[in-house]
Every structure is written in C-alpha cells, then in structure tokens.
C-alpha positions in Angstrom: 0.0 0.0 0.0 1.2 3.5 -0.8 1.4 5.9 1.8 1.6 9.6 0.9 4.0 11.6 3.2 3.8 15.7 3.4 6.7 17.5 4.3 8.1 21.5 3.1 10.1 21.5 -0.6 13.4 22.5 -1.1 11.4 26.0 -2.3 9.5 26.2 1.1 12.1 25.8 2.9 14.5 28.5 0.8 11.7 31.0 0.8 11.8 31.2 4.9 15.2 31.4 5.2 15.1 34.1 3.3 12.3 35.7 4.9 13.9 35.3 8.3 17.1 36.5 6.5 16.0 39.7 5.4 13.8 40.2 8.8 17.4 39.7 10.8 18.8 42.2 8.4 16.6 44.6 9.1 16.9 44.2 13.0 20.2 44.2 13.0 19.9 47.3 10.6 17.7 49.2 13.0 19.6 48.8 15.5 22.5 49.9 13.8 20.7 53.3 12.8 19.4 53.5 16.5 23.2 53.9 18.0 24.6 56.0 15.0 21.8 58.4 15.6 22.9 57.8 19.4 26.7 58.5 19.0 25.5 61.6 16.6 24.0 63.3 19.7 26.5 62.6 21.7 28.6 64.3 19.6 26.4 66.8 19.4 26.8 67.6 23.2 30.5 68.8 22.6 30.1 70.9 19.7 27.3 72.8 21.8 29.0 73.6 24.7 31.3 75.8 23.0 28.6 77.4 21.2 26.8 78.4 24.9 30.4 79.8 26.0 31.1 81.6 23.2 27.7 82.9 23.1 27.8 83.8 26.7 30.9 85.7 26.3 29.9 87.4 23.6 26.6 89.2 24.9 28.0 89.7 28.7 31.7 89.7 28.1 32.0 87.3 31.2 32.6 83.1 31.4 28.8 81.2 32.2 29.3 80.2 35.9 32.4 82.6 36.4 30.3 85.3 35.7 30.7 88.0 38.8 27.7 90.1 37.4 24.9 87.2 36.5 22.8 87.9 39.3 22.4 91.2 37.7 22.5 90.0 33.9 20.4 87.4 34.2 17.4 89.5 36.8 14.9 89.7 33.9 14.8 86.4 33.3 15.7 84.8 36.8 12.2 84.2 38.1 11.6 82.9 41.1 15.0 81.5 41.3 18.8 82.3 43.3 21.4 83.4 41.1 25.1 82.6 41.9 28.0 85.5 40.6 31.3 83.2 40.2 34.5 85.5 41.4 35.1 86.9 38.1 38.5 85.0 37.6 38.1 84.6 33.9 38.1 80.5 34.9 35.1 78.2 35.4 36.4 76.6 38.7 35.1 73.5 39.7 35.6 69.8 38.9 33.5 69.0 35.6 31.0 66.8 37.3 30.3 68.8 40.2 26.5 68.6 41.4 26.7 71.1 44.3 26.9 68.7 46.7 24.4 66.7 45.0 22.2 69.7 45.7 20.6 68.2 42.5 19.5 65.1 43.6 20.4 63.5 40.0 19.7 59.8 39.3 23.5 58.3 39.0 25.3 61.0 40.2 27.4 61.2 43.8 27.7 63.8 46.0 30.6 65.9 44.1 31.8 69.8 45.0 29.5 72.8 46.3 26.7 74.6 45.4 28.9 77.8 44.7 31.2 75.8 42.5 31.5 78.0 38.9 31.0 74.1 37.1 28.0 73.9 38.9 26.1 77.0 37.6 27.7 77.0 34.7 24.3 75.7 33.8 22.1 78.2 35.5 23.6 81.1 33.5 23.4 79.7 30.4 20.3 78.9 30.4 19.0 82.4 31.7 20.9 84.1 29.0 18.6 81.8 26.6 21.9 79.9 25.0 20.8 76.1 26.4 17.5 74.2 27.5 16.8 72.8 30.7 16.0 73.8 34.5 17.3 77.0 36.1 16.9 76.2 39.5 19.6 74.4 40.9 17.6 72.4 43.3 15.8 71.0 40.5 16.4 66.9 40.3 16.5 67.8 36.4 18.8 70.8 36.6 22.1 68.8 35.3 22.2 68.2 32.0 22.2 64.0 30.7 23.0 62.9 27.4 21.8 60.4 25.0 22.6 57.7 27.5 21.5 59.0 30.5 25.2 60.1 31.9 26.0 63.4 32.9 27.6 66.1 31.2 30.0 68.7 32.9 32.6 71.1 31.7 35.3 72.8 33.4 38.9 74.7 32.7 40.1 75.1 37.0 43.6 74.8 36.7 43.3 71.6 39.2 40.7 69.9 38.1 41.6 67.9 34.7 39.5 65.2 34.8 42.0 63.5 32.8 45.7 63.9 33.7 47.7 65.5 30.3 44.8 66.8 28.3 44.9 70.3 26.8 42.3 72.7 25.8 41.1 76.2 27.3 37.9 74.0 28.3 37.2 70.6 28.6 33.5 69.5 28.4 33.5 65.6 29.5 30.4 63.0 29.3 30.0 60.2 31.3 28.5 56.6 31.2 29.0 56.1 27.8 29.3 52.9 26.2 33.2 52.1 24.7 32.0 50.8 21.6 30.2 54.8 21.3 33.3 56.1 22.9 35.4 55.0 19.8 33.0 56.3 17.6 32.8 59.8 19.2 36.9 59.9 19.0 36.6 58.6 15.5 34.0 61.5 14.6 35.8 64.0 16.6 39.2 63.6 16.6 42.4 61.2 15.8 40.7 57.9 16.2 43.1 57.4 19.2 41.1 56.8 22.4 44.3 58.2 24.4 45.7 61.0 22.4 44.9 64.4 21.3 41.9 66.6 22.2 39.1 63.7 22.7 40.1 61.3 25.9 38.6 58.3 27.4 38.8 57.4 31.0 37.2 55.9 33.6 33.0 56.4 34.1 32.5 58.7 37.0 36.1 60.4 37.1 36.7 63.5 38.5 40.1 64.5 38.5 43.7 62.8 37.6 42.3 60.2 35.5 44.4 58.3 33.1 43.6 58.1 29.5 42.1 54.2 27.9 43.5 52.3 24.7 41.1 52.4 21.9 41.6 48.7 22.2 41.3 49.0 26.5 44.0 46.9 27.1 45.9 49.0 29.9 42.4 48.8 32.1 42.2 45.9 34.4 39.9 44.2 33.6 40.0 45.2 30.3 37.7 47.8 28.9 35.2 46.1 26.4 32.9 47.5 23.8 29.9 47.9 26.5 31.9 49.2 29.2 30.8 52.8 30.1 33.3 55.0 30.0 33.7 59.0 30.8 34.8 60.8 27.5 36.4 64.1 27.2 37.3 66.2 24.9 39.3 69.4 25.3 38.6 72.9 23.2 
C-alpha cells in the first residue's frame, strides 16, 4: 500500500530562510541606525557647549558660571529662582561633574563639589541668557544636563581639576557613562581615532580628577575595557 507523506520542498524551505534573513537584516539594521543616531548626539553635546560659552561671552563679556555680574544680567529672566555671581576669575572653577553637593538630587550622580562651584552653575547662566534648554533652579532633580545615555555632562577649565591627567584645551566638556564601543566612535568622529591622544580622551566612568587616559583597544584597564563598558569621554577645546 502506498502511503503519501507531506513535508516543506526545497522551495518552502529557501523562501523562509530568506524571509527570516531579510527580517534579521533589518533588525540588525535598525539597530544599527538606532546607535549612530545615538553616537551623533553625543557628539552633538560637545560641539554645543562651545557654542553656549562663546555665546555667553559674547553678549555679557564674562565666562557662564564665572560670571561676577549674572545675578544682575540674568534679573529679567531669573524668576523665582537664586542666582550665583562666580568670582570673576576669567576660569570656570570647579571639577566637571560637580553637582553642588548633590544639591541636584540627579539619578547616578554622587555627591561631588559645592553649590557655589562655577562648574555647577555654569548651567544656570546659560540657560538664563537663553543659550541652552533645561532647568534654572539648581535644586531642581533635572537641573544637570544627561546625554543620550543617561550620563551626565560637565565642563570645566580650573587649573586643578583635569578630569584626565595630560589633556589640553582652554575647556574641557566631558560626558560620562557612555558605552566604549560609542566612545570609539565619538573619538573617530571628533578627533584622531586614538582613544588616548589628542583633544578627545577616554577614562574611567564617573572620574573627577587625575584620571588616566584608555587604549582604543582597552588593554591597559584591568579588567580590560570592552565595547559595553561605560566609559567617561572628554574632549578638550
């Protein structure tokens, strides 16, 4: 007696692998697009802060946070919140990642420098003077700035307070928690491609001060720094 047996043809078969080929193309695709557009606004973040300095400068011939006159620049639109003057030194004192003793309360963030730290309300007068978004009142959980990854982003030029020991630039502006695999990218996009040279650095996430510089490949970290480490990346002007 015969017996008929059903099964999927060579063509079946072919056609679904190439369906669930082309459907784990376009994952992988999307997700690809997803951190390009990622490391694309990370890199925006440094090419901004420049922009709010310069812009600051500019209109009140003073430094954003170091500014000894912003309480009385910034009255008209300082509502309902305290303005800090900085000493006028012509530097933004202050480690980059100071929170004012997280006065902030920011998710992730420590408990790093003072209230009256220039780094600190660097942000305040900025934003008064209608150069950056975000939250003018310091006690605001929102007031420091995050980036595309939710780290935070800081800037400083204190004479003491490199975040990264050898780096150069009249500012620095540093952004922290950010993957190595972006990291590389961002130095890449920015700079030499060299994760420990020239005017974009990579050290340590969460590094105030003194920090030493990572391999592109991570090799002098212990353990070694892999793509999805997070990472603090700096990147002096």
């Amino acid at each position: 007696m015969k017996r008929n047996q059903s099964g999927f043809t060579l063509i079946e078969i072919a056609i679904v692998l190439v369906i669930i080929g082309l459907l784990l193309g376009g994952v992988l695709k999307g997700q690809e697009l997803i951190n390009s557009a990622k490391v694309k606004n990370l890199a925006t973040d440094f090419k901004n802060v420049p922009i709010y300095i310069y812009g600051y400068q500019d209109k009140y011939k003073a430094l954003p946070g170091d500014d000894a006159q912003a309480s009385t620049h910034l009255t008209a639109a300082a509502s309902g919140v305290t303005v800090r003057n900085g000493n006028g030194s012509g530097i933004i004192d202050g480690v980059w990642n100071s929170n004012g003793a997280n006065a902030s309360g920011a998710a992730g963030v420590t408990g790093v420098g003072a209230v009256t730290d220039e780094s600190f309300n660097f942000w305040q007068h900025i934003r008064l003077a209608g150069f950056g978004p975000g939250s003018t009142d310091t006690a605001d959980p929102n007031y420091l700035p995050t980036n595309a990854v939710g780290g935070h982003i800081g800037v400083t030029n204190s004479v003491n307070s490199d975040p990264i020991t050898g780096m150069v630039g009249t500012y620095i502006v540093c952004s922290d928690s950010i993957p190595f695999k972006f990291a590389k990218q961002l130095d890449t996009t920015l700079d030499d491609g060299n994760t420990a040279t020239g005017s974009v650095q990579i050290t340590k996430q969460g590094t105030s001060t003194g920090g030493t510089a990572i391999k592109t490949d991570g090799s002098n970290t212990s353990p070694v720094t892999t793509d999805d480490t997070p990472v603090l990346v700096c990147m002096g002007y």
